[in-house]
DRENDO-1510 file (C-alpha; in Angstrom, 1 decimal, always signed):
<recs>
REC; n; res; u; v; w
REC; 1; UNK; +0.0; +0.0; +0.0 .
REC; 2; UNK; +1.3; +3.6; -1.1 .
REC; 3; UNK; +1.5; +6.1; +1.6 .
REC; 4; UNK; -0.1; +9.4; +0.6 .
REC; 5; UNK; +1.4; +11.9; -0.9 .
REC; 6; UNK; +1.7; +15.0; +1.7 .
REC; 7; UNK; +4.8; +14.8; +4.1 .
REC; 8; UNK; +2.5; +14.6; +6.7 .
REC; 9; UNK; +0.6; +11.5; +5.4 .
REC; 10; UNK; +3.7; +10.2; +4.8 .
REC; 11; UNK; +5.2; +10.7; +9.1 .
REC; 12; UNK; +2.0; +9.4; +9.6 .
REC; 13; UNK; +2.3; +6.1; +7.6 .
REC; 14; UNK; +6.1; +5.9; +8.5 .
REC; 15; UNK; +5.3; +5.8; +12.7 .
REC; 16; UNK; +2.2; +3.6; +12.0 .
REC; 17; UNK; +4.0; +0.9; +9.7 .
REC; 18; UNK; +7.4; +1.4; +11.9 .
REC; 19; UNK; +5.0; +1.1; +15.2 .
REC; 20; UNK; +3.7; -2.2; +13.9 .
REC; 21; UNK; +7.2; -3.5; +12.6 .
REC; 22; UNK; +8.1; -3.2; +16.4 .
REC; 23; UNK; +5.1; -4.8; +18.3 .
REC; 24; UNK; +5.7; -7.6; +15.6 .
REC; 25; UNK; +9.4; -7.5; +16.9 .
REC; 26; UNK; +8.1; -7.8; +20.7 .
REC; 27; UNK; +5.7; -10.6; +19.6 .
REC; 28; UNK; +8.2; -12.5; +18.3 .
REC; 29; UNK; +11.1; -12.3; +20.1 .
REC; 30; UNK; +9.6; -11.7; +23.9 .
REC; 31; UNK; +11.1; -10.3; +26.9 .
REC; 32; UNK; +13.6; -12.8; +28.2 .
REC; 33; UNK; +16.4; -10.7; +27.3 .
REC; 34; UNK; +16.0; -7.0; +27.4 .
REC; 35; UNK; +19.2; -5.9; +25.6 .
REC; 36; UNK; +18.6; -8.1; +22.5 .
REC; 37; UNK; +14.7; -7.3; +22.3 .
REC; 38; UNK; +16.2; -3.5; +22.4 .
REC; 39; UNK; +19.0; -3.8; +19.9 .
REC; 40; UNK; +16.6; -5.7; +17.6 .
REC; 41; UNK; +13.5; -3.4; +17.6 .
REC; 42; UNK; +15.7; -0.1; +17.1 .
REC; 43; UNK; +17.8; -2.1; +14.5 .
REC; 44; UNK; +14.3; -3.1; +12.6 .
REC; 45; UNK; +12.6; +0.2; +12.8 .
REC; 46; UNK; +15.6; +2.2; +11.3 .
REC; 47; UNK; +16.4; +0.4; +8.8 .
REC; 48; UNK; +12.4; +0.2; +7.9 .
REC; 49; UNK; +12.3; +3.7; +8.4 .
REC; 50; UNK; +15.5; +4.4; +6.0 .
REC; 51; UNK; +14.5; +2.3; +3.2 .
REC; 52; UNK; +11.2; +3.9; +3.0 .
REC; 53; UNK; +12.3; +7.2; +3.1 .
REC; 54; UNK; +14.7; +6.2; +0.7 .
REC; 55; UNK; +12.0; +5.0; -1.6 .
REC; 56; UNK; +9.4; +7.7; -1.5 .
REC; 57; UNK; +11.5; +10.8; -0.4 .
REC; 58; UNK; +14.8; +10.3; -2.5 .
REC; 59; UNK; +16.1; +13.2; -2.5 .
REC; 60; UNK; +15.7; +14.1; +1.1 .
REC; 61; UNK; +18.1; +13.7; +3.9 .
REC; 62; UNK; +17.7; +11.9; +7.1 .
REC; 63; UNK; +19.4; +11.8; +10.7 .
REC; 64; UNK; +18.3; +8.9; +12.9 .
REC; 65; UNK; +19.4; +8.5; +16.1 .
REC; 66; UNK; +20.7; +5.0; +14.8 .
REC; 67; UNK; +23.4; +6.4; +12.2 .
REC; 68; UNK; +26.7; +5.9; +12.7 .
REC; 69; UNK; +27.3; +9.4; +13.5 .
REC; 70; UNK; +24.3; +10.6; +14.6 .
REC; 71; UNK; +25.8; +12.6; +17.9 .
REC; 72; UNK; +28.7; +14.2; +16.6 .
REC; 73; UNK; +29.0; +17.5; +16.1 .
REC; 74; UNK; +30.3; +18.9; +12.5 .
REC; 75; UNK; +33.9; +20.6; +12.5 .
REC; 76; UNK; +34.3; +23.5; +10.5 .
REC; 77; UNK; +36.1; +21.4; +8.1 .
REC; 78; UNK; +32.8; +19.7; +7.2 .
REC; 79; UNK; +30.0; +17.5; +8.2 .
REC; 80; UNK; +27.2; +15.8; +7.0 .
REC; 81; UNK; +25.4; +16.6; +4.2 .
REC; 82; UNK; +22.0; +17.5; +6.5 .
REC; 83; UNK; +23.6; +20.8; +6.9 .
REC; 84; UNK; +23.5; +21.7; +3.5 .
REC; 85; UNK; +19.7; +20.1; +2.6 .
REC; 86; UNK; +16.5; +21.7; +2.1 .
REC; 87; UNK; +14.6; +18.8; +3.7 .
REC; 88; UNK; +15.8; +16.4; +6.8 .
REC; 89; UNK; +13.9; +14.0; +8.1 .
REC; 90; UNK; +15.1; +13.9; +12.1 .
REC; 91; UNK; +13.4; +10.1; +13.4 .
REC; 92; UNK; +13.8; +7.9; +16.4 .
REC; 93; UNK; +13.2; +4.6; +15.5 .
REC; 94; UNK; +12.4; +3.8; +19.0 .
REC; 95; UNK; +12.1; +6.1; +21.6 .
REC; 96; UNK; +11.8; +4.3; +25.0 .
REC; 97; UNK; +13.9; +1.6; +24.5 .
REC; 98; UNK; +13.5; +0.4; +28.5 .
REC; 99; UNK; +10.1; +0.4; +28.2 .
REC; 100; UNK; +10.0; -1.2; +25.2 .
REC; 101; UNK; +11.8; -4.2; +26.7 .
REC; 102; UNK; +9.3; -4.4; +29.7 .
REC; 103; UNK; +6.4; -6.4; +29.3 .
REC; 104; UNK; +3.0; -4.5; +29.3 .
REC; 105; UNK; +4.5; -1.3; +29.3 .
REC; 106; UNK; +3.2; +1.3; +26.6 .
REC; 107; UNK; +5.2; +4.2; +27.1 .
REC; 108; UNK; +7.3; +4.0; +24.3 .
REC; 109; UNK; +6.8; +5.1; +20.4 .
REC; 110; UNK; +8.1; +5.8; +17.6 .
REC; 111; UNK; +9.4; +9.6; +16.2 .
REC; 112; UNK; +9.4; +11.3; +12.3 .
REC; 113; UNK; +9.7; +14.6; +11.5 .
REC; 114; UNK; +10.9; +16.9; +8.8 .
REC; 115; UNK; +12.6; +19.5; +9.2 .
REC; 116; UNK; +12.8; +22.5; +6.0 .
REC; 117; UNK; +15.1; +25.2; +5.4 .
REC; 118; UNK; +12.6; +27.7; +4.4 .
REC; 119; UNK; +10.0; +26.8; +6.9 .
REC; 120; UNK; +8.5; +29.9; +8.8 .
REC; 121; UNK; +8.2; +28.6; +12.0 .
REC; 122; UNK; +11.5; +28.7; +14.6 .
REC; 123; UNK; +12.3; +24.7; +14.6 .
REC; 124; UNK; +11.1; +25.1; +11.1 .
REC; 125; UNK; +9.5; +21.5; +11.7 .
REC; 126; UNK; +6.8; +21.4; +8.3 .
REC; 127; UNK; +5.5; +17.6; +9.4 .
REC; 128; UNK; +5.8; +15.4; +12.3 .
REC; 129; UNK; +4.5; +12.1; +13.8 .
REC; 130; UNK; +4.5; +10.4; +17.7 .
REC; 131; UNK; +3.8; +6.7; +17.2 .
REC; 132; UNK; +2.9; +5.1; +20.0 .
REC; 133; UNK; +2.6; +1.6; +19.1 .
REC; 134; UNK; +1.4; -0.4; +22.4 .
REC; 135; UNK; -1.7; +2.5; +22.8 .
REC; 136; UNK; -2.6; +2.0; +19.7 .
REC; 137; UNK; -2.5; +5.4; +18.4 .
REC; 138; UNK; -0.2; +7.6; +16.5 .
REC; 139; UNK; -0.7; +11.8; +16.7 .
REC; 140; UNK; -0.1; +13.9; +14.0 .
REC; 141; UNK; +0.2; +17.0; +12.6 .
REC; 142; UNK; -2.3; +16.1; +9.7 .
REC; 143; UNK; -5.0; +15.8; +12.2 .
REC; 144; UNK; -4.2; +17.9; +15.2 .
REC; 145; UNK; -5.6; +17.6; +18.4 .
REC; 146; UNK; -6.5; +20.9; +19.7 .
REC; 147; UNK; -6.2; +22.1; +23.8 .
REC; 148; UNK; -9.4; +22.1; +25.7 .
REC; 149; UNK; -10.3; +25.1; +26.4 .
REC; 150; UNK; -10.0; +24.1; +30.3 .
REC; 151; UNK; -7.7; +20.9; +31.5 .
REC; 152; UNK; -9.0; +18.1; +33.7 .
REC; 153; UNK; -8.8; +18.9; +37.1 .
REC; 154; UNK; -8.9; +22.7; +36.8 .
REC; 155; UNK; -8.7; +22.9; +40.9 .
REC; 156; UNK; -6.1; +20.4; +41.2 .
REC; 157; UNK; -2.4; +20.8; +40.7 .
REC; 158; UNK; -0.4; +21.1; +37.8 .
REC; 159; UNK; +0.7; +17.8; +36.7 .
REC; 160; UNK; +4.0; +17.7; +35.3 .
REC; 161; UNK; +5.3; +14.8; +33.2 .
REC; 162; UNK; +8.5; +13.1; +35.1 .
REC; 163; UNK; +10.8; +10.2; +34.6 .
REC; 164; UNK; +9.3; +7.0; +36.3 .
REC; 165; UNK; +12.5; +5.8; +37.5 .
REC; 166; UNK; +15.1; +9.2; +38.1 .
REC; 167; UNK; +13.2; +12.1; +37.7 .
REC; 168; UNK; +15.7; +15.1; +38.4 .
REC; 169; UNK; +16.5; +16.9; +41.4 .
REC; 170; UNK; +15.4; +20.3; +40.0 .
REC; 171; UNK; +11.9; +19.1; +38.4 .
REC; 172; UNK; +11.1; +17.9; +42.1 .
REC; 173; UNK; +12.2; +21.5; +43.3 .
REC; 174; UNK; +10.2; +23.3; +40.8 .
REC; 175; UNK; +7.2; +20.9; +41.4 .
REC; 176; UNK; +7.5; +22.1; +45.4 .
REC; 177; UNK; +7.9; +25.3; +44.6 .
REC; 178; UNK; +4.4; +25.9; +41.9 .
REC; 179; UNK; +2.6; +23.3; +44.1 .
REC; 180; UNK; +2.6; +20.3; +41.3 .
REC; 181; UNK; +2.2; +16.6; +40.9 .
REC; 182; UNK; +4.9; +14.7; +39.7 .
REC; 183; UNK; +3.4; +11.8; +36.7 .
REC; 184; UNK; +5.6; +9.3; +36.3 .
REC; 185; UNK; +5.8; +7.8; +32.6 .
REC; 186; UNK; +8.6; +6.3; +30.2 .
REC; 187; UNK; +9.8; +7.9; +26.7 .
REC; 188; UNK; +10.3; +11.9; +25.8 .
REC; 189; UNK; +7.2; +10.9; +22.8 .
REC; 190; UNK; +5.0; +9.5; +25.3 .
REC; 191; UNK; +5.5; +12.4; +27.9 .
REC; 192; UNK; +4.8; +14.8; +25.2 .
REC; 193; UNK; +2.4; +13.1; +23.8 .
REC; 194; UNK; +0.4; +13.1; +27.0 .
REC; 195; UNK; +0.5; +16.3; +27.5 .
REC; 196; UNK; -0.9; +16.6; +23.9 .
REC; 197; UNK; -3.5; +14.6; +24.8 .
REC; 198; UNK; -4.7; +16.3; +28.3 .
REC; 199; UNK; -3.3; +13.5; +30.3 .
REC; 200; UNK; -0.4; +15.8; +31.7 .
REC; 201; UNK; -0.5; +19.7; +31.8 .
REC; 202; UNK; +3.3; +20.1; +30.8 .
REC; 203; UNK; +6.8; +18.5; +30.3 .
REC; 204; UNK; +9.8; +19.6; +31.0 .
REC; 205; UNK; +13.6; +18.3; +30.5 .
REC; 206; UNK; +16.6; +19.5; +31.5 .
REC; 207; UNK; +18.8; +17.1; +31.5 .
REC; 208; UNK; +20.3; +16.4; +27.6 .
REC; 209; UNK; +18.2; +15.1; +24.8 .
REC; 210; UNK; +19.0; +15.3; +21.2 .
REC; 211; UNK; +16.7; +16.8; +18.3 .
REC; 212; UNK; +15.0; +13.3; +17.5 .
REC; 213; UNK; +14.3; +13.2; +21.0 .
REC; 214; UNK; +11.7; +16.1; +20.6 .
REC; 215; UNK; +11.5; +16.7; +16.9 .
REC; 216; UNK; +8.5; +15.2; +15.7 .
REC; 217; UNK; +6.4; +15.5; +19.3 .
REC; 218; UNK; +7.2; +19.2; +19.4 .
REC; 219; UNK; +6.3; +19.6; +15.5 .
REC; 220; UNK; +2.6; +17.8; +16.5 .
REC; 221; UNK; +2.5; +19.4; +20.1 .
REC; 222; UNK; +3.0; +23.3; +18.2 .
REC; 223; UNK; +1.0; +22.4; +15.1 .
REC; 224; UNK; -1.9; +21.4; +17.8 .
REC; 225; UNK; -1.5; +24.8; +19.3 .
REC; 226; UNK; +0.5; +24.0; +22.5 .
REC; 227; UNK; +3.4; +26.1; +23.6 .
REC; 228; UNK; +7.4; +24.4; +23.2 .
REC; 229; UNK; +10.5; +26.5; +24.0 .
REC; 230; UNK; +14.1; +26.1; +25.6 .
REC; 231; UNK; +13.7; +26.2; +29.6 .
REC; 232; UNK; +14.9; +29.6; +29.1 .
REC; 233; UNK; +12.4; +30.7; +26.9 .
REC; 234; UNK; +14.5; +30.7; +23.6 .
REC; 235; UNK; +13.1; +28.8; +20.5 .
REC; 236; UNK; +13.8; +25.4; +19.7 .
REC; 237; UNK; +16.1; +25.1; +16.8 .
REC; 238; UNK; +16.7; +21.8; +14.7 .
REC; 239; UNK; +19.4; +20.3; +12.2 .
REC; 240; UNK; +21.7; +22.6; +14.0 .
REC; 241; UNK; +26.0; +21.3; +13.8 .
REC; 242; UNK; +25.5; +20.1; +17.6 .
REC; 243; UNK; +22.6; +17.1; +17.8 .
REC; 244; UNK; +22.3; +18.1; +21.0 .
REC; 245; UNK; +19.1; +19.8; +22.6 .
REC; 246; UNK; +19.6; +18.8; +26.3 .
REC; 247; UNK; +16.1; +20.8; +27.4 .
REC; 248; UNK; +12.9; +21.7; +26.8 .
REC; 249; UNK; +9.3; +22.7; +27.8 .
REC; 250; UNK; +6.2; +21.9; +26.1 .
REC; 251; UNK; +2.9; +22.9; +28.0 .
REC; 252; UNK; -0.6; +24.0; +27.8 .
REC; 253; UNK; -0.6; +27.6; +26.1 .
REC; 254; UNK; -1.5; +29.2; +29.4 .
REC; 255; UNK; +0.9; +27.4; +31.7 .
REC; 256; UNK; +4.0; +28.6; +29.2 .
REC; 257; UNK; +4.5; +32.1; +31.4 .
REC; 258; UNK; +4.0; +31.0; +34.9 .
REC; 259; UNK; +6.2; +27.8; +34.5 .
REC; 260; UNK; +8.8; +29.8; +32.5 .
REC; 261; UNK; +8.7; +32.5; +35.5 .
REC; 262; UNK; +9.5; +29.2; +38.1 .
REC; 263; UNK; +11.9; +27.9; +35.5 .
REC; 264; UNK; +13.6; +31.1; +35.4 .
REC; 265; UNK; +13.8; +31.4; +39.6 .
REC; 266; UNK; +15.3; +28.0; +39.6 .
REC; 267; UNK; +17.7; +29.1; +37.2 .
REC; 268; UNK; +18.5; +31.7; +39.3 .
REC; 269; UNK; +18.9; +29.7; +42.1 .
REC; 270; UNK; +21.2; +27.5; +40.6 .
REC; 271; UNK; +23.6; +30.8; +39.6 .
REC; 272; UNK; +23.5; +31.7; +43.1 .
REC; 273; UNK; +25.2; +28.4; +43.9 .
REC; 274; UNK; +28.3; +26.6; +43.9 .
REC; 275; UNK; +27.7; +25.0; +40.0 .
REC; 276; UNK; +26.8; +27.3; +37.3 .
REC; 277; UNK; +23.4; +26.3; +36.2 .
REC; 278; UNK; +24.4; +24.3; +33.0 .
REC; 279; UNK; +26.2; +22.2; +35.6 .
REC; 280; UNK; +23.2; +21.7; +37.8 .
REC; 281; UNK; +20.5; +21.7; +35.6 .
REC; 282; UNK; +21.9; +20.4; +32.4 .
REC; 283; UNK; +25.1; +18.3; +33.3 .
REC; 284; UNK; +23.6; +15.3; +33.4 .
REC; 285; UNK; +21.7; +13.2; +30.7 .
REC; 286; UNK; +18.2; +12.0; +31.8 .
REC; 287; UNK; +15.3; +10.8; +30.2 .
</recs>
C-alpha cells in the first residue's frame, strides 16, 4: 500500500508501519532478554524507516538517532550533508527503549519529522508524527488535536510529566515550589504526547536530549496549538552542527509564562550556587 502523498501523510504512515514493525518485533522475540529485544527493535525500525524514506523521499536527507554518527557535532572542516539540505527527516526509530523491553508497558513510540530550510516557524518542523505503538494510536500534525479550552482537574495541581525511575533533582524543586504533581511515565514521545493529549498539563527536561528526542512531538504538540520552548524561553532550533538539545518545555498555552517564571527562579537559584546552572541543571543526561 502507497502512503499518501503530503509529508504529513507520509510521518503518519512511517510511525504507524514502523509502530507495527516493532510490536511484531516484541511478539516474536519476547522479553527474556532485554538488551537483545532493544538492539533488535531499534535495529528493525531504522532500517524500515531508512529504506522507505529512501523509496518515497529520494532526494531528502535523514538523521536517525541509529546512524553511525548521529551525535557528533560537525567541525568547520565539514559534516554531513543535512547541513546543506533543504529537507531532513530527524526520526527515532524507538524512543523508550527500556520500556519497550518491559512487558505490558506502553510508554514507548516511535518519532518522524521533517525538518525544512525555508520553513516559517522557529524549529522550522513542516511535518511530524509520535507513534505510540502499544496504545494503539499515533498523533499527528495532519490531524491535530487541539487544547481544551479548560484541563481536567482545573482545581487540582499542575501535573507535570516526570521520569518513572530518576526524575531530576530540579523538576522535584520546581514541582514544590508551583505546588505540582509529579506523573511518572517512560519515553520523551510518550511524555509529550500526554500532555498533547490532556493527560499531563506540561513536560519539562533538563537534562540532555538530542533533536529526534523532541523533533517530531514538538512539530505535532506546536502544530496542535500548545506552547514548546528552551527552559529559558528561547526557541527550539533543529538540524543545527551540535545534535544536541539537552532541554525543553512543552505545555498547555496558558501554563508557558507562569512555568517559564518558576523555570527562570530556579535558574537563578542555581547561579547563586556553587555550580553554574548548565552544571546543575543540564550536566547530566536523563530521560
Amino acid at each position: 500500500m502507497n502512503p499518501p502523498e503530503s509529508d504529513g501523510g507520509l510521518a503518519h504512515w512511517l510511525a504507524a508501519r514502523a509502530g507495527e514493525l516493532l510490536l511484531a518485533v516484541r511478539a516474536e522475540r519476547g522479553h527474556a532478554d532485554p538488551a537483545a529485544l532493544k538492539a533488535a527493535g531499534d535495529r528493525a525500525s531504522h532500517e524500515f524507516l531508512l529504506a522507505e524514506l529512501a523509496r518515497w523521499r529520494p532526494t531528502d536527507t535523514v538523521l536517525s538517532e541509529e546512524d553511525d554518527d548521529s551525535r557528533r557535532s560537525v567541525s568547520a572542516g565539514g559534516g554531513p550533508t543535512r547541513l546543506d539540505a533543504d529537507r531532513v527527516w530527524i526520526i527515532d526509530p524507538l524512543d523508550g527503549t527500556r520500556e519497550f523491553s518491559e512487558e505490558g508497558r506502553s510508554d514507548w513510540a516511535v518519532h518522524v519529522a521533517l525538518w525544512h530550510r525555508h520553513a516559517s516557524t522557529p524549529h522550522r518542523l513542516i511535518a511530524g508524527a509520535v507513534g505510540l505503538p502499544a496504545q494503539g494510536r499515533v498523533l499527528t500534525t495532519e490531524f491535530p488535536l487541539r487544547p481544551r479550552t479548560e484541563r481536567a482537574g482545573v482545581d487540582g495541581p499542575i501535573r507535570l510529566a516526570a521520569s518513572r525511575s530518576r526524575p531530576p533533582a530540579f523538576l522535584t524543586d520546581l514541582a514544590e515550589d508551583i505546588g505540582a504533581e509529579l506523573v511518572p511515565m517512560g519515553s520523551a514521545g510518550a511524555k509529550i504526547a500526554a500532555v498533547v493529549t490532556g493527560e499531563v498539563d506540561a513536560y519539562i527536561h533538563a537534562g540532555g536530549q538530542y533533536e529526534w528526542d523532541s523533533a517530531a512531538p514538538v512539530a505535532v504538540a506546536t502544530t496542535a496549538g500548545f506552547h514548546a520552548c528552551r527552559i529559558d524561553g528561547s526557541a527550539l532550533s533543529y538540524n543545527e552542527v551540535d545534535p544536541r538539545l539537552p532541554d525543553l518545555l512543552v505545555c498547555r498555552p496558558e501554563l508557558a509564562a507562569p512555568l517559564l517564571e518558576a523555570l527562570s527562579r530556579q535558574l537563578s537559584t542555581a547561579a547563586a550556587g556553587t555550580a553554574a546552572p548548565e552544571t546543575s541543571l543540564l550536566g547530566k543526561e536523563q530521560r
